[in-house]
VMD Tcl script that builds the backbone (N, CA, C; Angstrom):
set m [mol new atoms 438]
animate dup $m
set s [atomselect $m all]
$s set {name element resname resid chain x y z} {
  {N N UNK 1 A 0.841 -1.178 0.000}
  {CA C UNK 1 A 0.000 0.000 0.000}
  {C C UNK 1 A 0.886 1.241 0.000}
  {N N UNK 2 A 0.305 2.351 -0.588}
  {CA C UNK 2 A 1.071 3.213 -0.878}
  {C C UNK 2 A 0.602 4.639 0.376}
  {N N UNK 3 A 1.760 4.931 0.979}
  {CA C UNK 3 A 1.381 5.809 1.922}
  {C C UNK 3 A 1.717 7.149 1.682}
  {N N UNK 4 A 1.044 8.193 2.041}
  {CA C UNK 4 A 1.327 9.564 1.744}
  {C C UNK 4 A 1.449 10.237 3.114}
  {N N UNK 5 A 2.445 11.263 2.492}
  {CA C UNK 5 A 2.948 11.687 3.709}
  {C C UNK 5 A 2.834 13.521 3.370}
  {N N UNK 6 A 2.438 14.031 4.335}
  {CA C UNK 6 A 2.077 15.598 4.452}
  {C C UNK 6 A 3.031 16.498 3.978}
  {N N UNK 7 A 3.103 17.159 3.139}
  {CA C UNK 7 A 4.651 17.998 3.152}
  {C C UNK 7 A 3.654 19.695 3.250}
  {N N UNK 8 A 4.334 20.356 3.927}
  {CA C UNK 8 A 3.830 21.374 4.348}
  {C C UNK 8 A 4.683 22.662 3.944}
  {N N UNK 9 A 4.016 23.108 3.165}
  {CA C UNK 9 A 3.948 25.072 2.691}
  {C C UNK 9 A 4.482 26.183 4.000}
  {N N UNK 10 A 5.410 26.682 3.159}
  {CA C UNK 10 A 6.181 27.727 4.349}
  {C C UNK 10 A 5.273 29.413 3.318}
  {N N UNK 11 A 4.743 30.080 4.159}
  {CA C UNK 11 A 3.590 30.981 3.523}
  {C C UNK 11 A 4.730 31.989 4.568}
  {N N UNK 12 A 5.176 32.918 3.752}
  {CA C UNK 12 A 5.706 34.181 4.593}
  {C C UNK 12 A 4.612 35.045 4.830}
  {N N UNK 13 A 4.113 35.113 3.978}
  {CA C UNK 13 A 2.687 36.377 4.239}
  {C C UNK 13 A 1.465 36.070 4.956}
  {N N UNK 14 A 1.331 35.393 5.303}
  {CA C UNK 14 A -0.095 34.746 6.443}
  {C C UNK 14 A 0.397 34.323 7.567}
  {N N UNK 15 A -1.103 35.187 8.630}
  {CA C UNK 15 A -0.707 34.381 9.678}
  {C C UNK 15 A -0.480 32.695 10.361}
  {N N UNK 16 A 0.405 32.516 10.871}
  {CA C UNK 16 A 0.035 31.193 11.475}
  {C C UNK 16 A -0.972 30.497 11.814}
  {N N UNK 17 A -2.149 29.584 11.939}
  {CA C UNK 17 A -3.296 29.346 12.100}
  {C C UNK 17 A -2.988 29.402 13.398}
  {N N UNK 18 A -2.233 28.867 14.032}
  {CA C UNK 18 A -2.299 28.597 15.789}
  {C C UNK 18 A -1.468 30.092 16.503}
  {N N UNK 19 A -1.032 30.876 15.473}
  {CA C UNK 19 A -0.925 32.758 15.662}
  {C C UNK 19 A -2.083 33.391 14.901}
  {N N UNK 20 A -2.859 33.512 14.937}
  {CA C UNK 20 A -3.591 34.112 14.298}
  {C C UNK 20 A -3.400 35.559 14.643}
  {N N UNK 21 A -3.944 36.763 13.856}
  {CA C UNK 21 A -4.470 37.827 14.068}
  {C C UNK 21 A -4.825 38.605 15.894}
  {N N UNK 22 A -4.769 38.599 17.031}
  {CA C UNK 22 A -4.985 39.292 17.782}
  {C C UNK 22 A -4.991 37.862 18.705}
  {N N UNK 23 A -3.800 36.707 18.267}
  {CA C UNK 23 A -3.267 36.124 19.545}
  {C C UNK 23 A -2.460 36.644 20.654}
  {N N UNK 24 A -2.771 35.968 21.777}
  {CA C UNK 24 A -2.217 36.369 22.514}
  {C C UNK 24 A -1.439 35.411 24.023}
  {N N UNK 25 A 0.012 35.372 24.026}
  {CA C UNK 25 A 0.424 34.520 24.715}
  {C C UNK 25 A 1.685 35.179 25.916}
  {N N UNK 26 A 1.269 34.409 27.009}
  {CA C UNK 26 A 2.109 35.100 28.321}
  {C C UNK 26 A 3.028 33.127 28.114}
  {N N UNK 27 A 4.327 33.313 28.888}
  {CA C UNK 27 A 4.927 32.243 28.770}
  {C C UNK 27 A 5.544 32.472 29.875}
  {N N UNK 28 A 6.885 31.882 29.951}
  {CA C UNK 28 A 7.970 31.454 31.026}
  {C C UNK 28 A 9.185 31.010 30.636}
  {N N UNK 29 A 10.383 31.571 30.898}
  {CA C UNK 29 A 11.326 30.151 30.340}
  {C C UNK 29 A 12.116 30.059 31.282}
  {N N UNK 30 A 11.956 29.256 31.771}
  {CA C UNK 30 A 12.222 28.566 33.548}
  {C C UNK 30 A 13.714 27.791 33.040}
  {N N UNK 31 A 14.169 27.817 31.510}
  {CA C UNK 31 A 15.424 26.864 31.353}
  {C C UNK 31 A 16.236 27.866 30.470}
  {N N UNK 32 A 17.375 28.211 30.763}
  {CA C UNK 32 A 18.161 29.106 29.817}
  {C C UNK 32 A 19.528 28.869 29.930}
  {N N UNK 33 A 20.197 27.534 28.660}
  {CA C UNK 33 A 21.257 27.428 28.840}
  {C C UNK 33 A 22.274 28.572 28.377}
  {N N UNK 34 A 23.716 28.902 28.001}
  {CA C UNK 34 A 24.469 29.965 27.622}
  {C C UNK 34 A 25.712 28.928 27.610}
  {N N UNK 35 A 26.260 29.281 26.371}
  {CA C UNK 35 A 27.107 28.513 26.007}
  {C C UNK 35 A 28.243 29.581 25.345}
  {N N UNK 36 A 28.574 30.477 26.072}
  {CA C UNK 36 A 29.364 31.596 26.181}
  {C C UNK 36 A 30.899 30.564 26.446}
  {N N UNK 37 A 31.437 30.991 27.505}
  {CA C UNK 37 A 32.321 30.646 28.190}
  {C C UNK 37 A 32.171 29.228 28.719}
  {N N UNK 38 A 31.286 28.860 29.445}
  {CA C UNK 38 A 30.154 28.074 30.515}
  {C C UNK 38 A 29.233 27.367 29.927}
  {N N UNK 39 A 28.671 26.388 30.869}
  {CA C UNK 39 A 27.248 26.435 30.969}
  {C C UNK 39 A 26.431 26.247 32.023}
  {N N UNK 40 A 25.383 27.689 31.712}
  {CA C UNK 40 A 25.060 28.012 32.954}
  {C C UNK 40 A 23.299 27.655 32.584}
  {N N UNK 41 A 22.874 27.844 34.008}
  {CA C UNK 41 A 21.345 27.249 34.084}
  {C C UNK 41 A 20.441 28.900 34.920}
  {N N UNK 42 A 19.732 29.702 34.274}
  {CA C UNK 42 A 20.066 30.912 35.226}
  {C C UNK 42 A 17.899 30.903 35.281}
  {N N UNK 43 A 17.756 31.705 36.302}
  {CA C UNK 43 A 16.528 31.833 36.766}
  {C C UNK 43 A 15.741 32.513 35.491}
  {N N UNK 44 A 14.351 32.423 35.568}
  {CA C UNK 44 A 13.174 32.243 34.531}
  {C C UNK 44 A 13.274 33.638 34.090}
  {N N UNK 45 A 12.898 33.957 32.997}
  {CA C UNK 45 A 12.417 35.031 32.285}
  {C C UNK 45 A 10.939 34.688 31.819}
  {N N UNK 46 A 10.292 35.979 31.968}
  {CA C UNK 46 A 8.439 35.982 31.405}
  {C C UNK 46 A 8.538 36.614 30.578}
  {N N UNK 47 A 7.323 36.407 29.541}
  {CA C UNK 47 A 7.230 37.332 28.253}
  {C C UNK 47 A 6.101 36.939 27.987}
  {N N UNK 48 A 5.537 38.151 27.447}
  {CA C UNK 48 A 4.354 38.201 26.266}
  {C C UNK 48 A 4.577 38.638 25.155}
  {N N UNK 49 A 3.691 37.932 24.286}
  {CA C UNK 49 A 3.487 38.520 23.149}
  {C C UNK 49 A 2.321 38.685 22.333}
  {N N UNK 50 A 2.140 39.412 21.533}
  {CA C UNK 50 A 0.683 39.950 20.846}
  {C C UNK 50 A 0.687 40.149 19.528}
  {N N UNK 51 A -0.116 39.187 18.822}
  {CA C UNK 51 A 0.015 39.509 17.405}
  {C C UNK 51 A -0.752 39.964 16.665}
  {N N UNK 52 A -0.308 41.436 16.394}
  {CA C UNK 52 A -1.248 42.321 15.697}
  {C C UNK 52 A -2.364 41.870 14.422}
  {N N UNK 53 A -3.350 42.723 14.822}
  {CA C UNK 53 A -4.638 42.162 14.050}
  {C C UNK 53 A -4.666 42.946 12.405}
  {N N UNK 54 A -3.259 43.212 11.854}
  {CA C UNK 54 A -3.580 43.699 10.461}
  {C C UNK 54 A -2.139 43.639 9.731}
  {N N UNK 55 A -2.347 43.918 8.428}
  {CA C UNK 55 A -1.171 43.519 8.157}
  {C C UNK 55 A -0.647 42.111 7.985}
  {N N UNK 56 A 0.676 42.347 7.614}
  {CA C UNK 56 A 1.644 41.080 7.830}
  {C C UNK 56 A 1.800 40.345 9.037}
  {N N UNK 57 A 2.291 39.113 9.407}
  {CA C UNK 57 A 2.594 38.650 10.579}
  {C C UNK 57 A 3.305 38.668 11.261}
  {N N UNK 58 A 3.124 40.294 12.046}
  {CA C UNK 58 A 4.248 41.001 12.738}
  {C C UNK 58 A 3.692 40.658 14.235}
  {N N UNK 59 A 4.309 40.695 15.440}
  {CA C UNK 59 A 4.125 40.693 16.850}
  {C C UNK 59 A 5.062 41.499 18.007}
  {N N UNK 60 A 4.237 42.104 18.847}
  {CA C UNK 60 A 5.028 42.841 19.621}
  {C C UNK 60 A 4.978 42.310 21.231}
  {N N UNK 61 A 6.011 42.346 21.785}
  {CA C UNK 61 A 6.046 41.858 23.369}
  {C C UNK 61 A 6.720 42.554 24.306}
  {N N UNK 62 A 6.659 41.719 25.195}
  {CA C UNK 62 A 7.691 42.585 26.279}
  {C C UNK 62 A 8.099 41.194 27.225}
  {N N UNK 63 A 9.306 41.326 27.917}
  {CA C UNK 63 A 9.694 40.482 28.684}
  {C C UNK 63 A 10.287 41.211 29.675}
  {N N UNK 64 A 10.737 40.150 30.838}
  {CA C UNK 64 A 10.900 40.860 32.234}
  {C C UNK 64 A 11.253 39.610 32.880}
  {N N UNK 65 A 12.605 39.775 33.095}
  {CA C UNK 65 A 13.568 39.332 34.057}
  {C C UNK 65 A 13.705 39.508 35.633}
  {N N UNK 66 A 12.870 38.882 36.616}
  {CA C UNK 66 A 12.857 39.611 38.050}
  {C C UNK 66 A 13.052 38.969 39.316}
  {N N UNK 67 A 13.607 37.828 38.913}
  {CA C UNK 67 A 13.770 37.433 40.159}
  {C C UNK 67 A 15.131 37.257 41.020}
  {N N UNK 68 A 16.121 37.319 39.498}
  {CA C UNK 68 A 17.777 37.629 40.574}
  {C C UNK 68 A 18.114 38.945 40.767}
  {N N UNK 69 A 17.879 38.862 42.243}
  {CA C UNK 69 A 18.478 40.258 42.840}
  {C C UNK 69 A 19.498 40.958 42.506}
  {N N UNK 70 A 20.588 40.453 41.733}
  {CA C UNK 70 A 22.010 41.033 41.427}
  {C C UNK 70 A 21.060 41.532 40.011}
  {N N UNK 71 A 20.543 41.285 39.414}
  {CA C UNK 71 A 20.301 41.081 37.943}
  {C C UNK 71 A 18.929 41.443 37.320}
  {N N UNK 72 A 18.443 42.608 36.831}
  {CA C UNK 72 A 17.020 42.903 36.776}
  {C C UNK 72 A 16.548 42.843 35.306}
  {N N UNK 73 A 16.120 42.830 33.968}
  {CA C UNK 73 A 15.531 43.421 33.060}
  {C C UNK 73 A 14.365 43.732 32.675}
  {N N UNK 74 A 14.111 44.381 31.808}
  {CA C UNK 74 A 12.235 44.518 31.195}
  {C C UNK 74 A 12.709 44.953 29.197}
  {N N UNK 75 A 11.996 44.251 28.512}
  {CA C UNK 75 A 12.596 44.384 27.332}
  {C C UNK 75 A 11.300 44.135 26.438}
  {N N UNK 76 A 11.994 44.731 25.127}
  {CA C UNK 76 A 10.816 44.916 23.725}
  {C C UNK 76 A 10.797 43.164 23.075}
  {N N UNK 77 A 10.169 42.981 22.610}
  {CA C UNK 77 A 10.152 41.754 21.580}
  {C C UNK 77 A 9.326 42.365 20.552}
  {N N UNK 78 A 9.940 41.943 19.244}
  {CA C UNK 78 A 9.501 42.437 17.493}
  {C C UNK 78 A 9.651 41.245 17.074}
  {N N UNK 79 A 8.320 40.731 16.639}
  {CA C UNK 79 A 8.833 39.474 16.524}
  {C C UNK 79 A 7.904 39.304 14.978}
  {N N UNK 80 A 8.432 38.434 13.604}
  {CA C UNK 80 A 7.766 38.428 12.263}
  {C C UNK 80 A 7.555 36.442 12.307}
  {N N UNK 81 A 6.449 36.431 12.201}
  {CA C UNK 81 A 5.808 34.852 12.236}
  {C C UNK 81 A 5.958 34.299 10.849}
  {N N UNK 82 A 6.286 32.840 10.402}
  {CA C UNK 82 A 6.046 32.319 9.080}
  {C C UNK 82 A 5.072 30.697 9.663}
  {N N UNK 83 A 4.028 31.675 8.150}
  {CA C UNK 83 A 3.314 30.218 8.322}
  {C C UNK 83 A 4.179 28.746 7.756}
  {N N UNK 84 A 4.304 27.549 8.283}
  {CA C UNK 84 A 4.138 26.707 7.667}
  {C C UNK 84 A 3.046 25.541 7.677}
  {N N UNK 85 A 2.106 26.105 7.275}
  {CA C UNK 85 A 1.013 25.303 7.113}
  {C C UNK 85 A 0.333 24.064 8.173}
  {N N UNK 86 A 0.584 24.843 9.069}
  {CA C UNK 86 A 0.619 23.316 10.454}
  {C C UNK 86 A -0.536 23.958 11.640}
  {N N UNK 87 A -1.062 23.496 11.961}
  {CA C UNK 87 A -2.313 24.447 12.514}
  {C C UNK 87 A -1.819 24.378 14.039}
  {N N UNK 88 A -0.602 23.847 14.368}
  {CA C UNK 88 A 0.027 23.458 15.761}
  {C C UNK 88 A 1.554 24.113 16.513}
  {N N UNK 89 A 1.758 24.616 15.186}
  {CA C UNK 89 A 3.380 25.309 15.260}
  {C C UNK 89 A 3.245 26.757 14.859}
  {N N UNK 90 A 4.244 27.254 15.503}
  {CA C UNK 90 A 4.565 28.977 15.314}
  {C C UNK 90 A 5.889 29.133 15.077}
  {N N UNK 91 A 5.912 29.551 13.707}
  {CA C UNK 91 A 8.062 29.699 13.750}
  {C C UNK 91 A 7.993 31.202 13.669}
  {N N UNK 92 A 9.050 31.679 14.232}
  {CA C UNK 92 A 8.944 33.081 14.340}
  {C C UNK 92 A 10.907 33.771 14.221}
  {N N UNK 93 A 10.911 34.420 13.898}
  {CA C UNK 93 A 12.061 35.510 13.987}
  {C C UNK 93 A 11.620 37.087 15.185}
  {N N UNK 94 A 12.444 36.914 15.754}
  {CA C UNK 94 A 12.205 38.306 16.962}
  {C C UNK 94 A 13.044 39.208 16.905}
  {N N UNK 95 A 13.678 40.366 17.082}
  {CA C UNK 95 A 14.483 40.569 17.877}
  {C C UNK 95 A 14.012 41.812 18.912}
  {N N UNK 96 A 14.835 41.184 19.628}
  {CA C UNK 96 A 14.811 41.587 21.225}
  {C C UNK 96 A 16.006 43.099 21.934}
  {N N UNK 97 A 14.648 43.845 22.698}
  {CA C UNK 97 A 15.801 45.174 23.364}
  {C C UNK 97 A 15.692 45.028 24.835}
  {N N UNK 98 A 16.796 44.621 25.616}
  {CA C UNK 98 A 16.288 44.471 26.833}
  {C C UNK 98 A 17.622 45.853 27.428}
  {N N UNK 99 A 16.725 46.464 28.745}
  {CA C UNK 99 A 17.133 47.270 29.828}
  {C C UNK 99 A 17.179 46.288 31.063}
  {N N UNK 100 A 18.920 46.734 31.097}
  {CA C UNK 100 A 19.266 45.649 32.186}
  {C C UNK 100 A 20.035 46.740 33.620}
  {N N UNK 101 A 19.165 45.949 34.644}
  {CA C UNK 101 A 20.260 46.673 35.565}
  {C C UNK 101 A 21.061 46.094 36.158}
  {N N UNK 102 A 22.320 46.176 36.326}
  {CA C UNK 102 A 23.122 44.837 37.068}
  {C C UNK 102 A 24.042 45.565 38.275}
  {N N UNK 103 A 24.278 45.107 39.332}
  {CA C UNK 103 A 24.621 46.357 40.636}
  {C C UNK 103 A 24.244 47.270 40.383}
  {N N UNK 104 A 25.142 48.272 40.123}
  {CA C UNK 104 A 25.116 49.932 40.167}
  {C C UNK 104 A 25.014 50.329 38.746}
  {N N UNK 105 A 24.538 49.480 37.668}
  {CA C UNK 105 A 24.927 49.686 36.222}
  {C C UNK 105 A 23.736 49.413 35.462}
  {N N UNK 106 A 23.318 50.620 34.685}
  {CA C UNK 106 A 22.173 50.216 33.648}
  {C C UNK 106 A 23.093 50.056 32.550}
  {N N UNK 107 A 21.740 49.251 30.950}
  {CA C UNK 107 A 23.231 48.867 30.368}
  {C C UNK 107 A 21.413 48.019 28.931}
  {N N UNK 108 A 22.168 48.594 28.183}
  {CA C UNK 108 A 21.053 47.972 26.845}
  {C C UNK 108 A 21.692 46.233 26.487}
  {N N UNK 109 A 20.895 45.406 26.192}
  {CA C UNK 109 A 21.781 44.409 25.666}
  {C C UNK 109 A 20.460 43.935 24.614}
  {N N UNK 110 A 20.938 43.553 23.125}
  {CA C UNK 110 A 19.905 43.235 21.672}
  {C C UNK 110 A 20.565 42.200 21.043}
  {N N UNK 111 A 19.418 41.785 20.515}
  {CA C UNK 111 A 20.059 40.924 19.544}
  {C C UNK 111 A 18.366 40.143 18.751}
  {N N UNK 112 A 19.658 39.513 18.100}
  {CA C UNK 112 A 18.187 38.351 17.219}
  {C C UNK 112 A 17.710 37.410 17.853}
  {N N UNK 113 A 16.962 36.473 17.902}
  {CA C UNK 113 A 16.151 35.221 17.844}
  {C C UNK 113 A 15.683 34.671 17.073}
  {N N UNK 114 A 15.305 33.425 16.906}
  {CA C UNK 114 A 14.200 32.639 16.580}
  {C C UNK 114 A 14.116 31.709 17.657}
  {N N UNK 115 A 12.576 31.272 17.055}
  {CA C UNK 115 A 11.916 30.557 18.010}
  {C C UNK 115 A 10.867 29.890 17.427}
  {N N UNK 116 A 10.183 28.940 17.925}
  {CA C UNK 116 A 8.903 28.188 17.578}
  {C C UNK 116 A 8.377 27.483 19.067}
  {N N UNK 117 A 6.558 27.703 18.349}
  {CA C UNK 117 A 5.954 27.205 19.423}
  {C C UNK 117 A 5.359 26.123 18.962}
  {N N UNK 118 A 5.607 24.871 19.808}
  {CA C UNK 118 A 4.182 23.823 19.328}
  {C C UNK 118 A 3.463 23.590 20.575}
  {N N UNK 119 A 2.011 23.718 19.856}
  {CA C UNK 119 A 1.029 23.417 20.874}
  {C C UNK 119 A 0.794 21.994 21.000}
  {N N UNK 120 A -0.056 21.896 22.015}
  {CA C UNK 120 A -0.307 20.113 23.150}
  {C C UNK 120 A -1.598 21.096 23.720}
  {N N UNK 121 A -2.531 19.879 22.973}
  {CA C UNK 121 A -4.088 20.897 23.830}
  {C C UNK 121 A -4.470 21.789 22.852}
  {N N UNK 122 A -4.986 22.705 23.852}
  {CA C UNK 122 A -5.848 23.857 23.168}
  {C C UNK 122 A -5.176 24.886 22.996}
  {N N UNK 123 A -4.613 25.200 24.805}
  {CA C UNK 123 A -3.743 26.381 25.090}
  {C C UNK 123 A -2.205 26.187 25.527}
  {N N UNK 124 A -1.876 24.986 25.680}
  {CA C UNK 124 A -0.651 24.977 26.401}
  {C C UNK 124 A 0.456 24.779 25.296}
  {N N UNK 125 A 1.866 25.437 25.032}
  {CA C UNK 125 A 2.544 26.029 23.931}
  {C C UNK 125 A 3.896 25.477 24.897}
  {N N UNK 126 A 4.449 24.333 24.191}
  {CA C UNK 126 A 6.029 24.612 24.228}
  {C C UNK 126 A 6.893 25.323 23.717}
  {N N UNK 127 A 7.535 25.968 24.096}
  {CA C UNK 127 A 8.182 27.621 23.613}
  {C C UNK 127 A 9.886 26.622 23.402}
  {N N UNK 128 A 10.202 27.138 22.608}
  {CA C UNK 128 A 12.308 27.265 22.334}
  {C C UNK 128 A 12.340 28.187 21.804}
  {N N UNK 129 A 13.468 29.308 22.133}
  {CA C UNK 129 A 14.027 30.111 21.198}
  {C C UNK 129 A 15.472 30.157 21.751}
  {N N UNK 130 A 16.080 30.891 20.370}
  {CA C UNK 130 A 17.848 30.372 20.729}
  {C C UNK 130 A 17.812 32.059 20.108}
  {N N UNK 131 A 19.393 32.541 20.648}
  {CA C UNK 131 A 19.711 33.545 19.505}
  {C C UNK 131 A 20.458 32.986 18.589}
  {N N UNK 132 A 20.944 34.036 17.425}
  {CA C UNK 132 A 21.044 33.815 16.017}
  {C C UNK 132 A 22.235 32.720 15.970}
  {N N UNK 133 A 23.615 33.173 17.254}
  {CA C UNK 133 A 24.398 32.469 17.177}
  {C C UNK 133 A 24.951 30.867 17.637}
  {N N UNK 134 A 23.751 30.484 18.304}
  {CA C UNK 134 A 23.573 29.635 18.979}
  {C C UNK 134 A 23.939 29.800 20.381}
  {N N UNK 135 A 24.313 30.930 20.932}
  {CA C UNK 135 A 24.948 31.071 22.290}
  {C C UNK 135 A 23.959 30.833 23.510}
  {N N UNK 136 A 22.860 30.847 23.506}
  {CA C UNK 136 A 21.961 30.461 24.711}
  {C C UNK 136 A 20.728 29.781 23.396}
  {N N UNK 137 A 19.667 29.202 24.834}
  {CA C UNK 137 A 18.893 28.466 23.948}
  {C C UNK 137 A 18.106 28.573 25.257}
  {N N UNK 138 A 16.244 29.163 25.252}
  {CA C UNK 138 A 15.690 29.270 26.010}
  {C C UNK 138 A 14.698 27.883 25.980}
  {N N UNK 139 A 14.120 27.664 27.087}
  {CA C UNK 139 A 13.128 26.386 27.100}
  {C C UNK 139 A 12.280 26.712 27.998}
  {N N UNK 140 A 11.187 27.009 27.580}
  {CA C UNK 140 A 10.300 27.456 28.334}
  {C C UNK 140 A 8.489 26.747 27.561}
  {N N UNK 141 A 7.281 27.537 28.923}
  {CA C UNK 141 A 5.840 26.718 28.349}
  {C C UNK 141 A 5.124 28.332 27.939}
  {N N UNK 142 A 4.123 27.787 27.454}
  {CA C UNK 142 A 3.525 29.568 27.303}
  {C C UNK 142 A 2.207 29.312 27.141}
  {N N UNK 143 A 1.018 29.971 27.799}
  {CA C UNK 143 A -0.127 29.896 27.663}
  {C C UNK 143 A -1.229 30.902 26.210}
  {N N UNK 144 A -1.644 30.190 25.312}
  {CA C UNK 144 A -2.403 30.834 24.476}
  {C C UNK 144 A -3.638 31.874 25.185}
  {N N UNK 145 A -3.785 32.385 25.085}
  {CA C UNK 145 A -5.231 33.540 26.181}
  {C C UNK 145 A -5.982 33.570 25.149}
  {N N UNK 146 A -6.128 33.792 24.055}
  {CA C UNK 146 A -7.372 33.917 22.848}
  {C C UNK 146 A -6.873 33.692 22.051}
}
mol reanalyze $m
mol bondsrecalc $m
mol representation Tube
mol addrep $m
């Protein structure tokens, strides 16, 4: 018997079915390796994000770093979605502006991302995103809200 197998359409210009138009998702990433020097395991970062209801499949967020005392941030996320035809996955390109305070020192730190979400359920979203160079790699869950 002859079996067929799904091959799936990468659509730059449409939204994601499981991003749609005026989604909206709060997350966590409770796992953040860094493969700098080290490897280190460092406390959670939160983020949202919101994907605008017009246009291309653009999204805007914010994240916020707050629980190591030495170590504070709150930051932008710009993030451009590509469909690939999967009513369960979100691949996305971001990049990110975070305001960091560290002791006595404010201090900008940016860069790129990608990332993808696959959903389990209705609402519950396994999140990865890495930056461009491979130097950290986040692992985190994220809740769909609408």
């Amino acid at each position: 018997m002859l079996q067929v197998r799904t091959v799936h359409a990468v659509d730059f210009w449409q939204y994601p079915e499981m991003a749609d138009r005026n989604a909206f998702f709060i997350g966590v990433f409770p796992i953040l390796f860094t493969f700098d020097e080290y490897f280190d395991v460092r406390h959670p970062e939160i983020f949202i994000d919101y994907l605008l209801p017009f246009g291309l499949p653009f999204s805007i967020g914010a994240s916020i770093y707050p629980v190591d005392p030495e170590r504070y941030s709150i930051g932008l996320r710009i993030g451009y979605h590509i469909n690939f035809d999967d009513e369960k996955l979100d691949v996305y390109f971001l990049y990110a502006v975070d305001l960091i305070s560290q002791d006595e020192y404010l201090f900008l730190e940016f860069g790129g991302r990608f990332g993808l979400r696959r959903m389990f359920g209705e609402y519950i979203c396994f999140t990865v995103e890495s930056s461009f160079l491979f130097r950290s790699i986040f692992i985190g869950v994220s809740i769909k809200v609408n």
